[in-house]
N, C-alpha and C positions, 0 to 999 in steps of 0.2 A: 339485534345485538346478541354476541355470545353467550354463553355462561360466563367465561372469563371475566368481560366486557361487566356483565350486571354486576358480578362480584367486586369487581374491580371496583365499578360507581358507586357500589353500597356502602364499600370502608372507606374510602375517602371520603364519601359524602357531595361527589360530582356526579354531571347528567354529560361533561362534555368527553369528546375524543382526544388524544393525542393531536389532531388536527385544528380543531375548535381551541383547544390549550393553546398552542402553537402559532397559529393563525398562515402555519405551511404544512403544504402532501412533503411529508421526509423520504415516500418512495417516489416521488416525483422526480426525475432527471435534472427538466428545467428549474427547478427548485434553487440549484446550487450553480446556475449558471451566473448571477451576481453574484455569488460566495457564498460562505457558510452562514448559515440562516441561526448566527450565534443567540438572537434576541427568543429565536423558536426555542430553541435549547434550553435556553436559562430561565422561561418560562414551566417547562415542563421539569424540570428539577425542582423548579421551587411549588410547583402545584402538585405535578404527579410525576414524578422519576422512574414509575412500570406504569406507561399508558396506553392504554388501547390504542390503535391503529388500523384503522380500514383499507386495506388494496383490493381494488378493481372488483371483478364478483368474487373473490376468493374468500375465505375464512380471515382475514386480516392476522395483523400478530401484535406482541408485546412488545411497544417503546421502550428499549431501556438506557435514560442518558444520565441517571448519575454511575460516579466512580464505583463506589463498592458494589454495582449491580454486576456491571460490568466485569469487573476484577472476580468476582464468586463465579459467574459463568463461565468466564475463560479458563478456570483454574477446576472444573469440575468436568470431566465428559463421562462420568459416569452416568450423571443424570442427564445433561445436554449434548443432544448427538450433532455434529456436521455431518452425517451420511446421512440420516431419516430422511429428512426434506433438502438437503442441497443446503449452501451456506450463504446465497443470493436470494435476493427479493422474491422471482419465480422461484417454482417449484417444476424442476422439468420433470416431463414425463417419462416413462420406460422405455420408449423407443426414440426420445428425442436426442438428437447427436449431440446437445451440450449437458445432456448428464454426465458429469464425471464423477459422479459418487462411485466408492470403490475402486476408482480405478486413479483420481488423484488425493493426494496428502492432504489437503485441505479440506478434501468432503470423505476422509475417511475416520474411523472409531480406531481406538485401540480394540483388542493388541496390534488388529493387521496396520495399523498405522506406524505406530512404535516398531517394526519390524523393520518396514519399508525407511523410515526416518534414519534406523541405526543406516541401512544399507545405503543411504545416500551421504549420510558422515562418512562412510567407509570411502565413496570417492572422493571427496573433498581432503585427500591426506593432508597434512602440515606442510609436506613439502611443495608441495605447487600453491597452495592457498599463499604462502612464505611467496613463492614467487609474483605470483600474480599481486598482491600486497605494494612489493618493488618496484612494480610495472605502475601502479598506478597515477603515483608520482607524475610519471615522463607524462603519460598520458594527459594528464588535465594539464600540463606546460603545454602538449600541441595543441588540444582544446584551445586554450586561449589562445597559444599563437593562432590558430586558423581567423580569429577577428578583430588580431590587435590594432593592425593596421589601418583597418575601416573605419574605426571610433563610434561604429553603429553595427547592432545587428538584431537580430528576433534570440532573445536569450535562452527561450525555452529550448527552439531548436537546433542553433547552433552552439550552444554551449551546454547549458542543464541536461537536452537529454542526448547530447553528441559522446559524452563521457560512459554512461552505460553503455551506447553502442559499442566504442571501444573495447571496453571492459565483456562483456557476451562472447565478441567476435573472439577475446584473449582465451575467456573461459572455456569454451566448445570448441574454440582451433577452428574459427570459419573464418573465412576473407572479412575485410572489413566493409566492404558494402553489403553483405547480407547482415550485417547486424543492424543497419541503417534500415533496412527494409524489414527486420525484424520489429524493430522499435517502432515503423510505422504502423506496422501491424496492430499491434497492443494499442495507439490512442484508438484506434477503430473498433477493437471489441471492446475496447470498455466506454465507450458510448454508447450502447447497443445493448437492448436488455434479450432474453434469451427467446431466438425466434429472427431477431432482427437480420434482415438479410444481408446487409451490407459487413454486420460482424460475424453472420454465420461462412461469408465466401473467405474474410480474411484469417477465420479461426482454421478455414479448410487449407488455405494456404499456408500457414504454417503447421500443420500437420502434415500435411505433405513434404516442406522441407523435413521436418522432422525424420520422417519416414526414410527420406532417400538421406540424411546424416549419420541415422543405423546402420544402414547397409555401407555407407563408406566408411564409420569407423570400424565396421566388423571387419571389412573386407582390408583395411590399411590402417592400424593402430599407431595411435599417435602419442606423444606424451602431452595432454592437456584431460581436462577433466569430464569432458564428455566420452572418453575410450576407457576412463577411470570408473563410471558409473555405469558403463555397459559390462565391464568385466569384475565389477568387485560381488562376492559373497558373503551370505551371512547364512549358514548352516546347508551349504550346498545351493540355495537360491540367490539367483541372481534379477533384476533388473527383466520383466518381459516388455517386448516394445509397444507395446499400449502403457502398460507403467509408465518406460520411458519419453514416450510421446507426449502424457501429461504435465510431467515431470520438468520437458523443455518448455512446457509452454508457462508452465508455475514459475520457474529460474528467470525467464524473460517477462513474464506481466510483472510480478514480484520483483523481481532485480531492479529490473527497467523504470519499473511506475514510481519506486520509491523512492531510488538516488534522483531520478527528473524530477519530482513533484516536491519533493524536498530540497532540491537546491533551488530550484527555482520560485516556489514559495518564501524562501528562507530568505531569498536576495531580497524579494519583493519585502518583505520583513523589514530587513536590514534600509532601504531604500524610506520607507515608511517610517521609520525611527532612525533616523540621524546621528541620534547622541549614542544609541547603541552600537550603530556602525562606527563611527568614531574610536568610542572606549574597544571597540574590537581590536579593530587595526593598530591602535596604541600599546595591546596588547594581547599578541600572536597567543597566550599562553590559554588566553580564554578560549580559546579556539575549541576543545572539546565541549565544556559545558555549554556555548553558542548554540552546537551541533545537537546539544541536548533539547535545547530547547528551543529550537527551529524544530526538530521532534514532535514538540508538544502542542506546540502554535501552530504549526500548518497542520500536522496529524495527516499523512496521505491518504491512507483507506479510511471512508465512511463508515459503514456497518458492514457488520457479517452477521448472518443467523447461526439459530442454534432448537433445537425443536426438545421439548423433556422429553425424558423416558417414561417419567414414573410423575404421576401428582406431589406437587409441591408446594413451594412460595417462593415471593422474593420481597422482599422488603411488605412483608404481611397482604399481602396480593395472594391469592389462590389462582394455580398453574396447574393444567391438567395434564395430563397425558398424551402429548401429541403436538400441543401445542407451539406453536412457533416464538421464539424473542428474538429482537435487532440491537445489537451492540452499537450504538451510537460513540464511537471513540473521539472524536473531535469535542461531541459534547463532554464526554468522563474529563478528557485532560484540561476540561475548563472548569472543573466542580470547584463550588468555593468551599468545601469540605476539604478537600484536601491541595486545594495550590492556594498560598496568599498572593492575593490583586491578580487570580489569573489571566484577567483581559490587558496586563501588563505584560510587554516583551521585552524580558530581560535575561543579556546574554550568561550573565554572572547568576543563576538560578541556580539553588543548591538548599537541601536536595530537590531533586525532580524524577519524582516516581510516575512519567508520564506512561502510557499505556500505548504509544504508537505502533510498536509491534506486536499488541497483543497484550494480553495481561498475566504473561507465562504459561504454565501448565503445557499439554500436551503439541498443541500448537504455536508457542512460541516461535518468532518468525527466525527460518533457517539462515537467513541472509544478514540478520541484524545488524554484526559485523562489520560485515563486505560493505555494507551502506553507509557505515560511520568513515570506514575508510575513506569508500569515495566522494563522500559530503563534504569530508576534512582538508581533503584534498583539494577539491575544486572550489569551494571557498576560499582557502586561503591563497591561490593562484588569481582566485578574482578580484579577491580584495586589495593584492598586493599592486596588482597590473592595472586592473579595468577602475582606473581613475575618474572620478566624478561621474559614477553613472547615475543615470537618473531616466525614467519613464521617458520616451519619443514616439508614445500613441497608447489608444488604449488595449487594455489586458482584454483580451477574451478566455474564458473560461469552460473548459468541458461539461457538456452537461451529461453530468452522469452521478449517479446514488450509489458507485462504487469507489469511485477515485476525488480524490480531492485535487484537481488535476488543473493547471493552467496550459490552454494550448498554443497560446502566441502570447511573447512581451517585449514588445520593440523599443529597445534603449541605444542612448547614445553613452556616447564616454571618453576621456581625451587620448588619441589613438598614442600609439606607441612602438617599438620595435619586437621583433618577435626574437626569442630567445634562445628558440631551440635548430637544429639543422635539419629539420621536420620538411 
């Protein structure tokens, strides 16, 4: 056991692990393939909310599943870096192709992050985000129209994550069947923990699109937001294509994972609670605060790390220097500290300081937005349309300690007319 570890057992007065608390591996893939191991969670808040954690022969790290652990870390990178150790379970090495420390936003420190960040709001101007905003509307109409008429379909992928594709293919100006094979991309690397070969071919593959989307928007500028982000400055620097090659693949896991795994979570939600889905549809106005809290209840990312800089604490736990913590976000937005009857799904939630995107500070998620858009959207197009849906097999679920991800849900529902000239 660490130092960490012994300290850690001394003030509380335990001999067990985050694991032993738990009675589940929280770095384990399979772990989360029946769903979120909420009983794990709600144990380890109420025993030990910073707890030891063992992976593999490594140095293990710091559980942390209640709210304010969570919320301090996220809002500090002075002390907790995303560059030291990477902001995933591995720790890749110096020569491994999926370090992107430095080179993406997510495994970078201030200032070079904060630099990079302004320079990607520089492409994102008002006026196309304005557009694309417009656009999204029509989109989730031909969403559904594509399986109105069937009265059955696999909802994750023809609807939940048909909508981001869309939405990518508008953002970047690519055809719309590469954004379909974008988006198959992304459930394959985040299966796959770092090494995994089947996510290292599909992460090469979309680097390589990447690669050859530089070269054509350099070469034929267009107006969308990928010619946006290769040509905007901030003090004379621009965008180099390693940057940018990160950059698409963070825009597409991030975009992608979020709006999918939150609508389609959020159905399954709605589906699961009846009376909630009802008072919805009675009233369209709820529609936002739903979206809130379909946010907090599904929570799509798992953890992220964060490793000190400097010796510390966290809730009277001694933290050394170096050391690694796992933001458990599924567990924070279920702490009974701060949500009343969390394990309740209610669409009318107010307020709801959930932490799905993050717990602010430096990292706050770029997209946050874009995702409420497109959840709002395509919710209320299925709600409206996709009548008496309900389960027509069972869910299977990703397994993965990254994404809180559903990959198939086969529903019926009573078919209808499509409404658009799609």
């Amino acid at each position: 056991m660490s130092a960490v570890a012994s300290a850690y057992t001394k003030e509380v007065g335990v001999t067990e692990d985050a694991i032993s608390i738990g009675g589940v591996d929280l770095a384990d893939p399979d772990t989360y393939v029946s769903g979120m191991p909420f009983d794990a969670f709600r144990k380890l808040r109420e025993c030990a909310p910073v707890a030891w954690h063992p992976y593999k022969d490594g140095p293990g790290f710091l559980a942390l599943t209640g709210y304010d652990e969570v919320y301090a870390v996220s809002r500090d990178s002075a002390t907790w870096s995303s560059e030291a150790t990477g902001v995933y379970f591995d720790v890749p090495g110096p020569d491994d192709i999926a370090d992107q420390r430095g080179v993406m936003m997510l495994t970078m420190d201030p200032p070079r992050h904060t630099a990079l960040r302004a320079l990607v709001h520089k492409g994102f101007t008002p006026r196309q985000v304005a557009k694309l905003n417009e656009r999204i509307t029509d989109m989730a109409r031909d969403v559904v129209d594509s399986v109105i008429e069937r009265g059955e379909c696999d909802f994750v992928t023809d609807v939940a994550g048909a909508l981001p594709s869309y939405v990518i293919a508008e953002l970047l100006g690519i055809p719309l069947e590469d954004g379909y094979r974008l988006y198959e991309l992304t459930e394959i690397m985040n299966t796959g923990l770092i090494g995994d070969k089947r996510a290292m071919k599909a992460g090469a593959e979309m680097f390589g699109y990447s690669t050859e989307l530089v070269a054509r928007k350099r070469a034929d500028p267009r107006d969308d937001i990928a010619t946006s982000l290769l040509h905007a400055e901030i003090d004379g620097q621009r965008l180099t294509e390693s940057e940018f090659n990160f950059l698409f693949m963070l825009l597409i896991n991030a975009g992608g994972d979020t709006t999918r795994n939150l609508v389609a979570g959020g159905t399954c939600a709605l589906m699961d609670h009846p009376e909630e889905r009802a008072k919805l549809e009675a009233e369209p106005s709820l529609l936002p605060t739903a979206v809130e809290e379909m946010l907090r209840y599904v929570t799509t990312f798992i953890a992220f790390f964060r490793t000190a800089t400097k010796d510390t604490e966290l809730r009277g736990v001694p933290v050394q220097e170096g050391d690694r913590v796992a933001m458990f976000y599924p567990s924070a937005n279920r702490d009974e500290a701060r949500f009343v009857d969390p394990e309740r799904f209610d669409v009318t939630r107010k307020p709801n300081p959930h932490l799905a995107f993050g717990g602010g500070g430096a990292h706050f998620c770029l997209g946050a937005n874009l995702a409420r858009v497109e959840a709002a959207a395509l919710v209320s197009e299925v709600l409206s349309r996709m009548k008496n849906m309900e389960l027509a097999g069972p869910i299977e679920r990703m397994p993965s300690a990254l994404i809180n991800g559903i990959h198939s849900m086969p529903v019926r529902f009573t078919p209808a007319r499509r409404v658009g000239a799609w």
